[in-house]
C-alpha positions as semicolon CSV with decimal commas, in nm:
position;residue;x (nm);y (nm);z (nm)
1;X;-0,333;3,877;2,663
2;X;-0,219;4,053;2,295
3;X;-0,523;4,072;2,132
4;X;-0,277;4,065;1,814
5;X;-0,109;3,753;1,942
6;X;-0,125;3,454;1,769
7;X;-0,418;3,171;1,856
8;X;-0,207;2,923;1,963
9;X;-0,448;2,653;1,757
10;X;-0,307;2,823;1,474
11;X;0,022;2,715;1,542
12;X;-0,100;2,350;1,714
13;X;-0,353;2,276;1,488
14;X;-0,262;1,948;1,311
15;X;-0,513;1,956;1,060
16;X;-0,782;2,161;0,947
17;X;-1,035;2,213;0,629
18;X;-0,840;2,440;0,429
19;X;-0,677;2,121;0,232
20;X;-1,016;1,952;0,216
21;X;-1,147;2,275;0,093
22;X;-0,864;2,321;-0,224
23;X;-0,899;1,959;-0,289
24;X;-1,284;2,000;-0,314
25;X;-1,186;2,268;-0,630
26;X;-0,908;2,036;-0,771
27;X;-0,623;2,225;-0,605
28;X;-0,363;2,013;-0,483
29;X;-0,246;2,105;-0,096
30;X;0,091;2,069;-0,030
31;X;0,167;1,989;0,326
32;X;0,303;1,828;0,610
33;X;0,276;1,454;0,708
34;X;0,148;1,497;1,064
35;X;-0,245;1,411;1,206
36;X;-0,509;1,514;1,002
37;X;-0,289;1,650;0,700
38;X;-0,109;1,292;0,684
39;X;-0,501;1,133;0,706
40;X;-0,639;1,342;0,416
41;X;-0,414;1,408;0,173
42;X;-0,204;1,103;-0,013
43;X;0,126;1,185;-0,100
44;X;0,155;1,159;-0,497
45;X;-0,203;1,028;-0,522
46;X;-0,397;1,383;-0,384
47;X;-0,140;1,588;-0,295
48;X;0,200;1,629;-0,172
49;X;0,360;1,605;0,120
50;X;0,681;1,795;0,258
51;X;0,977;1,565;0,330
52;X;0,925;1,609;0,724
53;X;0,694;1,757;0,975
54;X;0,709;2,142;1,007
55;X;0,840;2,249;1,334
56;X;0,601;2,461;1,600
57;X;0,855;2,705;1,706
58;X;0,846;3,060;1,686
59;X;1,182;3,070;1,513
60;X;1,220;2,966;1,194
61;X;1,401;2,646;1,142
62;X;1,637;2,599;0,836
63;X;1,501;2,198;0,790
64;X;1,159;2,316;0,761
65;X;1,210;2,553;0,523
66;X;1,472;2,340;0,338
67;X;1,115;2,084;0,329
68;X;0,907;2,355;0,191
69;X;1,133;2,452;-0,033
70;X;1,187;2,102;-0,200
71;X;0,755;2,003;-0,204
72;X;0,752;2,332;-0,434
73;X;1,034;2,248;-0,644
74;X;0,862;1,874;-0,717
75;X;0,521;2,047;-0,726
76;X;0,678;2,266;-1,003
77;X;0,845;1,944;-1,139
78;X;0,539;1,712;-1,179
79;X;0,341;2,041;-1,307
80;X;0,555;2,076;-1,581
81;X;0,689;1,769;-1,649
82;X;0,403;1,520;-1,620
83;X;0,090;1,715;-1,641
84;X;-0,136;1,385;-1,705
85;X;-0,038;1,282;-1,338
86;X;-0,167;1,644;-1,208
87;X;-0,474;1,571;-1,397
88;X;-0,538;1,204;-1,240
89;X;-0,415;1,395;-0,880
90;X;-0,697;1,664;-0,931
91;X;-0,912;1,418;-0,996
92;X;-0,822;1,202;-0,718
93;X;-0,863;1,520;-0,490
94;X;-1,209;1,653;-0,571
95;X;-1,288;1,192;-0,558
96;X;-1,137;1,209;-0,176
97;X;-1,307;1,552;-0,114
98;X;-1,658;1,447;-0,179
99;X;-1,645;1,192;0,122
100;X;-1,539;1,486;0,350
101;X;-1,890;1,553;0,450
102;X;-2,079;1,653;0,757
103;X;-2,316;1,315;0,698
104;X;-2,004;1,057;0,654
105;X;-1,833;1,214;0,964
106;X;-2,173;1,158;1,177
107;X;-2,225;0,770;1,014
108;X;-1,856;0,742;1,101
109;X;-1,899;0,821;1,507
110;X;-2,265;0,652;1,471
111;X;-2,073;0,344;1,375
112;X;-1,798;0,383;1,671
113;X;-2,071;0,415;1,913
114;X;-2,306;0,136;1,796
């Protein structure tokens, strides 16, 4: 095994914390609608989404970086052009982020096994 190689849960992985994280600080994560990403962050409400799930390939596909490329260019579009919205987005993100908690997880699987 390359040591140097790539995990492959970093290519798998279908969610993770690092958009819980930057919503925690009011950053909004762009990503892609698939599993956890699609569960935690509300397109135009807490985030953005890209217009189609990334592909897990090694080589890079022209559709998913066509997808990429248009999230930034409305990112940069609502940034500038309706910064209110951003605020209320922000402000919906750090709101969602707060319930991303060790505790509510543990109610939440208390719950499913009561």
């Amino acid at each position: 095994m390359d040591p140097l190689a790539e995990p492959e849960s970093a290519r798998w992985e279908p969610c993770g914390l690092v958009q819980m994280e930057a919503m925690r600080l009011g950053t909004l994560p762009i990503v892609a609608p698939t599993g956890g990403l699609k569960d935690t962050v509300e397109d135009g409400v807490n985030g953005l989404w890209t217009e189609k799930e990334m592909t897990v390939e090694a080589v890079i596909e022209e559709e998913s970086v066509s997808a990429i490329s248009q999230a930034l260019r409305r990112a940069a579009k609502l940034f500038t052009e309706e910064p209110a919205k951003v605020v209320k987005m922000k402000q919906a993100a750090m709101a969602a982020a707060a319930e991303f908690t060790w505790s509510n997880a543990a109610l939440q699987y208390e719950a499913i096994f009561q």
